[in-house]
N, C-alpha and C positions, 0 to 999 in steps of 0.2 A: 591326751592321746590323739583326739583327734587332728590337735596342730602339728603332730607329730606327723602322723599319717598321709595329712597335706602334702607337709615340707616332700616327704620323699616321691608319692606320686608326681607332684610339680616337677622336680626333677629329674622323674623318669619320660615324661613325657616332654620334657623340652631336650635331652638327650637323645630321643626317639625322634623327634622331627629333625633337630639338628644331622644324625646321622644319616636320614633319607634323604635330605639336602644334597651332602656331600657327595652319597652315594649317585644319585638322578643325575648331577652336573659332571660327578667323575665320568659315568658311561657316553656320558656325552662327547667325552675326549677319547676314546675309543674309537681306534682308526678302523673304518667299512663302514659300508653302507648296509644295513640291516633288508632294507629289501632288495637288493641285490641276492643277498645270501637266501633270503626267503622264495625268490622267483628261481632263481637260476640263469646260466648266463642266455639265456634265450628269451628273454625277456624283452616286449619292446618299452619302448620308451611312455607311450603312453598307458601301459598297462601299471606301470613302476608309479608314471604319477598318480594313479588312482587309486593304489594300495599306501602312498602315504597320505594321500586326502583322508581316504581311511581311519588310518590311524592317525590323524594329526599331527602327523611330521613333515608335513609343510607351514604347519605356524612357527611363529620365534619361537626358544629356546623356552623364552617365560613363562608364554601361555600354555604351551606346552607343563611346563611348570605347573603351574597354579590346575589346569583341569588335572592333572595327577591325583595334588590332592582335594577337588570338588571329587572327583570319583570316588577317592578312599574314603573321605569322612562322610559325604552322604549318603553311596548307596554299599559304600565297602567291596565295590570294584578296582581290581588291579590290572583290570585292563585283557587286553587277547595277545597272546602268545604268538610272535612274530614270525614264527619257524612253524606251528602247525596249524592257526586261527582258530584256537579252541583259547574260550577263559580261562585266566591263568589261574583262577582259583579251583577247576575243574579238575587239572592236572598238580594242582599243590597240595589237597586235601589227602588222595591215598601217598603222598610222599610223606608228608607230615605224620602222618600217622604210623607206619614204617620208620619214621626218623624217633619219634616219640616212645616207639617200642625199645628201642635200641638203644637209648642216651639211658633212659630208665635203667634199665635193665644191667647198662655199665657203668651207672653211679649208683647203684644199689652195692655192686660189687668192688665200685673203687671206693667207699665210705666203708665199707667194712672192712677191707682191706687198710687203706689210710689211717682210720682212726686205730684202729686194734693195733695194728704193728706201730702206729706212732707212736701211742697210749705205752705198750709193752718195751718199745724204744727206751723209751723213757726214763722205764721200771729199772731197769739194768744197765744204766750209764756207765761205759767205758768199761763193759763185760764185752766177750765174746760172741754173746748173742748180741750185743746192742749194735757192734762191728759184722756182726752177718746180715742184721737189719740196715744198716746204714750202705752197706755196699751192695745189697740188691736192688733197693731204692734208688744208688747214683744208677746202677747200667741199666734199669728204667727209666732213668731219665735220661741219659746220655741217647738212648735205641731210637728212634724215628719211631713213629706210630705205625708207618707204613711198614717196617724192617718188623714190629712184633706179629703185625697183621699177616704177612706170608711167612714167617717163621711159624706162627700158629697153624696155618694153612698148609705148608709142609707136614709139619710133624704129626700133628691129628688130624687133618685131611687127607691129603696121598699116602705117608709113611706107613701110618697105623691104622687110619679110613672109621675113625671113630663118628668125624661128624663130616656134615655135606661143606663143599666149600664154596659156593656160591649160590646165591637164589635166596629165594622167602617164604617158602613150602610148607616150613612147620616149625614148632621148636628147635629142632634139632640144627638149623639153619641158625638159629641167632646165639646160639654156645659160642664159638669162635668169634664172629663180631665183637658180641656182648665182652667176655671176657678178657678177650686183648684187649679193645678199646679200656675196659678199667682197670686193669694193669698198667696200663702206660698212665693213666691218671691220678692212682693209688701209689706211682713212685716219686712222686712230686710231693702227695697232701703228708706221705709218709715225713718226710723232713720237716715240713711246716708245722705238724701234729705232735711231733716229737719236741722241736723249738717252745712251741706255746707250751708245754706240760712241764720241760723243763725252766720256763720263766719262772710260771706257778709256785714249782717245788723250791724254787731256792728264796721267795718269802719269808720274811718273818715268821708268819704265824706258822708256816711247818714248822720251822725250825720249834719253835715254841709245842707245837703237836706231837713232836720227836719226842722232846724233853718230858713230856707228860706221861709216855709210854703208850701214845698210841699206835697200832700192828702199820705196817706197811699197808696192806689192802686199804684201811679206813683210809689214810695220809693219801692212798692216792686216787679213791673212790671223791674224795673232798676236793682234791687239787682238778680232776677233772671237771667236779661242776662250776667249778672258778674258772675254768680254760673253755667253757663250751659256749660260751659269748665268740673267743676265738677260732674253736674250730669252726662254728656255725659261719662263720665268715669264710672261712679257706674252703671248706664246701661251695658256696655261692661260686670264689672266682674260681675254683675250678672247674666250674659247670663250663666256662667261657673257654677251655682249653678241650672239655670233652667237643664241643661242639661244631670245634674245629676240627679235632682228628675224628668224627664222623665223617667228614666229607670224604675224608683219605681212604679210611675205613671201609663205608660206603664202595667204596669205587674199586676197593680189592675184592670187595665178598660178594658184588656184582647185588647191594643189597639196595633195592629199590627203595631208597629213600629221597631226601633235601640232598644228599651231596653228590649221585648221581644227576638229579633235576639239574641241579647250580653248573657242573661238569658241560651236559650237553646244552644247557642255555646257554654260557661262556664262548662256547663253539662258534654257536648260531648265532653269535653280536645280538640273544635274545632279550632285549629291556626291562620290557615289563615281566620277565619268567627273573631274572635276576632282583630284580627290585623285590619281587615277592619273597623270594628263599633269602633277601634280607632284612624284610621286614620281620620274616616269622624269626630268625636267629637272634636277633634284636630285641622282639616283643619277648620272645623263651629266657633270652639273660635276663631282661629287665624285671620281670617277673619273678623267677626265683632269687634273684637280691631283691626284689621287696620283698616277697613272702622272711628274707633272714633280717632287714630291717624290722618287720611289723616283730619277729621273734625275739626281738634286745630285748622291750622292756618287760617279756615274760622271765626273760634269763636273768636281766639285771636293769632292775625299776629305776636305778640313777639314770640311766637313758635318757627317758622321757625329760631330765630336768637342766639335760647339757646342752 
């Protein structure tokens, strides 16, 4: 277990510097000059050199580089914020938390939606309902995240005026976010969930469980626990899809999280405000696929031995 545990950490975190790599050198090819956009055009010249003295964008590329991460791993600074001069962990924290409320909150409700309609999918192959399941899952997935987000914001926002449609006031603010966002997530795992269950079912040993006269319910209360190695996977990557239509999400519901933050840093050529909402997005995937790796060899102890 323990070698087990390694392997995967080791690989999350050579994934995680690799990614910050690319990311640090990408921004770097990013046409403007960050303190230009930070001063304004009245700016003189020797005031500009003394804001990258500052922040040390006047060294090379590398050194630059490398104190990125002397900062990150020793003291877990990601630096000051280019556009306001406030740490960017200052301004990350209530986003993060905001963004955590909210991805929660729409994978609570696209796993229940997902698995149950896949699960049920399943149950009724090439019925009428497995065909009403199957086609409101495709125009889920075909819909833009953003097209569900102001269709939801229409219709129970202005039409009907059931919830608020922007801000982060109360509960009643994060119904609409929450909900679209796992709807458009729950149309996806619904196919995936349905796939895996019907793998399952068409085994042997059902075939064998049929014959013996056992009900449907047991046949597929059984076939599910043989499938939740699978779906326990299709959850993880779908976190990486919810996490993205947050940003979209975010920016329709005017919901102060990561994908507002990421939006206006984008703007402001801000570096180290981007670097952070990707390290947190990064650190969030890589996290919950460990947590569905560390859960194989409760589901299925051959794991440990592959």
């Amino acid at each position: 277990m323990l070698v087990y545990l390694a392997k995967r950490l080791g690989r999350a975190l050579f994934t995680l510097i690799l990614l910050m790599t690319m990311v640090f050198f990408s921004l770097k090819l990013v046409p403007g000059d960050p303190v230009s956009v930070a001063l304004g055009p009245g700016a003189t010249a020797e005031v500009a050199q003394a804001l990258r003295v500052k922040y040390g964008l006047d060294k090379p590329v590398l050194i630059q580089y490398l104190m990125f991460w002397k900062k990150l791993l020793l003291y877990g600074d990601l630096g000051v914020s280019w556009s306001s001069g406030i740490e960017v962990t200052r301004n990350l924290v209530p986003a993060i938390k905001h963004t955590a409320i909210l991805t929660s909150s729409a994978m609570l409700i696209a796993s229940l939606i997902g698995i149950l309609a896949g699960v049920a999918s399943a149950a009724v192959r090439n019925r009428p309902e497995d065909v009403a399941i199957r086609s409101s899952a495709l125009i889920g997935i075909s819909m833009p995240v953003f097209v569900l987000n102001l269709l939801g914001q229409y219709l129970f926002g202005y039409k009907l005026g059931w919830f608020p449609t922007s801000g982060a006031a109360g509960l009643a603010n994060l119904v609409l976010p929450a909900v679209t966002l796992g709807i458009f997530v729950a149309s996806s795992m619904v196919r995936m969930v349905r796939a895996s269950m019907l793998d399952v079912l068409s085994e042997e040993y059902i075939t064998t469980y049929r014959a013996e006269g056992f009900g449907k319910g047991a046949i597929m209360r059984k076939a599910f626990r043989n499938a939740l190695r699978d779906i326990s996977t299709i959850v993880g990557l779908q976190f990486g899809m919810l996490l993205g239509g947050s940003v979209l999400t975010e920016t329709v519901f005017s919901w102060p999280g990561i994908g507002q933050y990421v939006v206006q840093a984008i703007l402001w050529n801000d570096m180290p405000s981007v670097q952070g909402a990707v390290l947190f997005f990064a650190v969030s995937y890589m996290f919950i696929n460990l947590l569905i790796d560390l859960s194989y060899p409760f589901i299925d102890p051959r794991v440990i031995r592959a």
